[in-house]
C-alpha positions as a printed NumPy array, in Angstrom:
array([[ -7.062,   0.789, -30.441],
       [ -6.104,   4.344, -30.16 ],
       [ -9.018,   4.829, -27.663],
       [ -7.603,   2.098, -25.445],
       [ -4.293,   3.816, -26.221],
       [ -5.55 ,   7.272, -24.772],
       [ -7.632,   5.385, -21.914],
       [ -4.326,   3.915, -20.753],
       [ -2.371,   7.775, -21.148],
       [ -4.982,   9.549, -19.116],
       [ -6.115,   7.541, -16.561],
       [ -3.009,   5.719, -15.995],
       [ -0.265,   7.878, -16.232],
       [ -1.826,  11.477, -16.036],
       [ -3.983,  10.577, -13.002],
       [ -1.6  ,   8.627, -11.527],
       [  0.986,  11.43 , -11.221],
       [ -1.945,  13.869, -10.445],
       [ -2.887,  11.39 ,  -7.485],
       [  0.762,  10.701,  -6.599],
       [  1.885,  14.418,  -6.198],
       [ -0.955,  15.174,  -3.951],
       [ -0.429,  12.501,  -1.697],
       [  3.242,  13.49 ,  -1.738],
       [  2.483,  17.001,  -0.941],
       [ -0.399,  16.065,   1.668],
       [  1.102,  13.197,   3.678],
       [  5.053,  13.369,   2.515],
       [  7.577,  11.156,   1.076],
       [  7.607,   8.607,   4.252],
       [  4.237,   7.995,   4.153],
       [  3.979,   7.774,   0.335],
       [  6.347,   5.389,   0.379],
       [  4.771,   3.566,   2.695],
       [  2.305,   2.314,   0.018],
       [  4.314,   0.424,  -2.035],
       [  4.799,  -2.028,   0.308],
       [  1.312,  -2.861,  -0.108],
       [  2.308,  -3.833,  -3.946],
       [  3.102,  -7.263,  -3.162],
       [ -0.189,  -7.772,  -0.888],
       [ -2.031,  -6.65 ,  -3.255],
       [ -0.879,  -8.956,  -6.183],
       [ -1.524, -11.832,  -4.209],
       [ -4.793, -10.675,  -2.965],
       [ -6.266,  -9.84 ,  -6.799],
       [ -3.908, -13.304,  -7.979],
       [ -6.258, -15.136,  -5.495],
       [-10.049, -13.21 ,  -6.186],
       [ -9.38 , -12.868,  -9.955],
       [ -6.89 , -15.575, -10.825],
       [ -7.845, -18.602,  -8.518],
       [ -4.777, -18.307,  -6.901],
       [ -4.004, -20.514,  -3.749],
       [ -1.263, -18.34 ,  -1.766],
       [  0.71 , -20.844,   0.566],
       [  1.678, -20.214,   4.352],
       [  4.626, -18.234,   3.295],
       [  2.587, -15.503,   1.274],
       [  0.723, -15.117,   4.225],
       [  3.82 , -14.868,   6.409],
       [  4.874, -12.671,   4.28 ],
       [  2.036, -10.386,   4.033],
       [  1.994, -10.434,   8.172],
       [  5.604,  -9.165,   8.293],
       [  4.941,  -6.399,   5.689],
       [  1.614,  -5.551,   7.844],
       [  4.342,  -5.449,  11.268],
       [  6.772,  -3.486,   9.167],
       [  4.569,  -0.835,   8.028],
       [  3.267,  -0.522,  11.792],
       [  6.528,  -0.277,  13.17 ],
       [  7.386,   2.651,  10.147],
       [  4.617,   4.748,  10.468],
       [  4.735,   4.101,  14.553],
       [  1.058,   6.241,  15.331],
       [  0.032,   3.154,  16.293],
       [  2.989,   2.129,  18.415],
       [  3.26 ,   6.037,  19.907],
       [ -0.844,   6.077,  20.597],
       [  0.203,   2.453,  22.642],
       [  3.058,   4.348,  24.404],
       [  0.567,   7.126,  25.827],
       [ -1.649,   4.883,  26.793],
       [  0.394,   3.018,  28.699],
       [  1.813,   6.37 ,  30.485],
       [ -1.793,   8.07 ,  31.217],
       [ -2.271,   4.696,  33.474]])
């Protein structure tokens, strides 16, 4: 048990934070942010691979306005459209 317990402290929690203040310092708070949009995608990505889970029309509606949102957010993608259309 305590093994489990320490597995969960340093890999977890201590690498977590290790991984999460080097993103922050790296790509900044927007874009770290960013990710935890992704929470809910993910859920129902592993609930449907691990669990068996059958996600309905709206889960994927819902996953295709988080995708648009997070576009429209970061906007490289929109601003790399933008010059495009401008260099023709």
């Amino acid at each position: 048990m305590w093994g489990a317990v320490l597995g969960i402290a340093t890999l977890s929690t201590a690498l977590g934070y290790v991984v999460y203040f080097r993103i922050l310092a790296t790509a900044g708070a927007t874009n770290l942010l960013l990710v935890t949009f992704l929470i809910p995608v993910s859920a129902l990505l592993l609930g449907g691979a691990v669990l068996g889970e059958r996600p309905d029309w709206t889960a994927f509606a819902g996953m295709a306005l988080i995708c648009l949102g997070l576009v429209a957010v970061d906007g490289r993608l929109l601003a790399r459209h933008a010059r495009r259309l401008r260099h023709h």
